[in-house]
N, C-alpha and C positions, 0 to 999 in steps of 0.2 A: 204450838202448831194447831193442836183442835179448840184453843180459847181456854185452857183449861189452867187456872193459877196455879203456880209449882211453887212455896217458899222453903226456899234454898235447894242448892243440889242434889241429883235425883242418885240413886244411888243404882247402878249395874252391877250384876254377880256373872259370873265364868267361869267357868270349870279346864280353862287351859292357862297354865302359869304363864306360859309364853305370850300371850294374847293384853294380860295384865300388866307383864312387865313392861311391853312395848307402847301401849296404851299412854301407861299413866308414867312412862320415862322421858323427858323432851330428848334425851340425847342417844336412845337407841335408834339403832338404824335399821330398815327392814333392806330385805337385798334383793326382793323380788319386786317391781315396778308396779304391778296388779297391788299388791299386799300395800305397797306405801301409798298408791293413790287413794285406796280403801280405807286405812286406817288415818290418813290424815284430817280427816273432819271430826277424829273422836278424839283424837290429841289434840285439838282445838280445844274442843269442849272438857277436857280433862285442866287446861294450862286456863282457860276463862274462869272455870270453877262451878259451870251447870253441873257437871255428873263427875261422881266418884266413880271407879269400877275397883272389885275387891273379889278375891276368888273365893270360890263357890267347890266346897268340897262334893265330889260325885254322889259318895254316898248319899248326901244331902239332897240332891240336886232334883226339886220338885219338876222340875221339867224335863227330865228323864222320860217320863210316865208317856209324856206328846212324841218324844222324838227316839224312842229306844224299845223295840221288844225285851219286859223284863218279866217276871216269874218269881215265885215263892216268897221268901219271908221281905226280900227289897220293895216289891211290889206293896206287900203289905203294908209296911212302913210308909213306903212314901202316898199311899193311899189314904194314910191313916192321918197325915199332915196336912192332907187337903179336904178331908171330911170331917174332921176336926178342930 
């Protein structure tokens, strides 16, 4: 989309099991109309074989820090993974 060569599969992290299993399962089903139109362009791209998506433990999760007030030693760690 910006011109920019990708070789092979791009690989997405998530920190919701649900989200993964439905993703990357052709034969789940979502039951909310919003949720399947949403996720249908990514089980596209999951069944083509552009992107992987693989869960992302919280703990882990570098992108906590943009979207989550956290504090003390979590903070630090996950500080310490992007300054390092």
């Amino acid at each position: 989309m910006f011109g920019v060569p990708i070789d092979g599969p791009v690989n997405m992290y998530c920190d919701n099991s649900g989200v993964v299993v439905n993703a990357s399962r052709p034969e789940s089903t979502l039951k909310k109309k919003h949720n399947a139109i949403a996720c249908h362009p990514v089980c596209e791209a999951v069944a083509a074989g552009t992107i992987r998506i693989a869960k992302e433990d919280g703990k882990t999760n570098i992108a906590d820090l943009l979207t989550k007030p956290l504090c003390g030693p979590r903070l630090k760690d996950l500080c310490a993974k992007v300054l390092y």
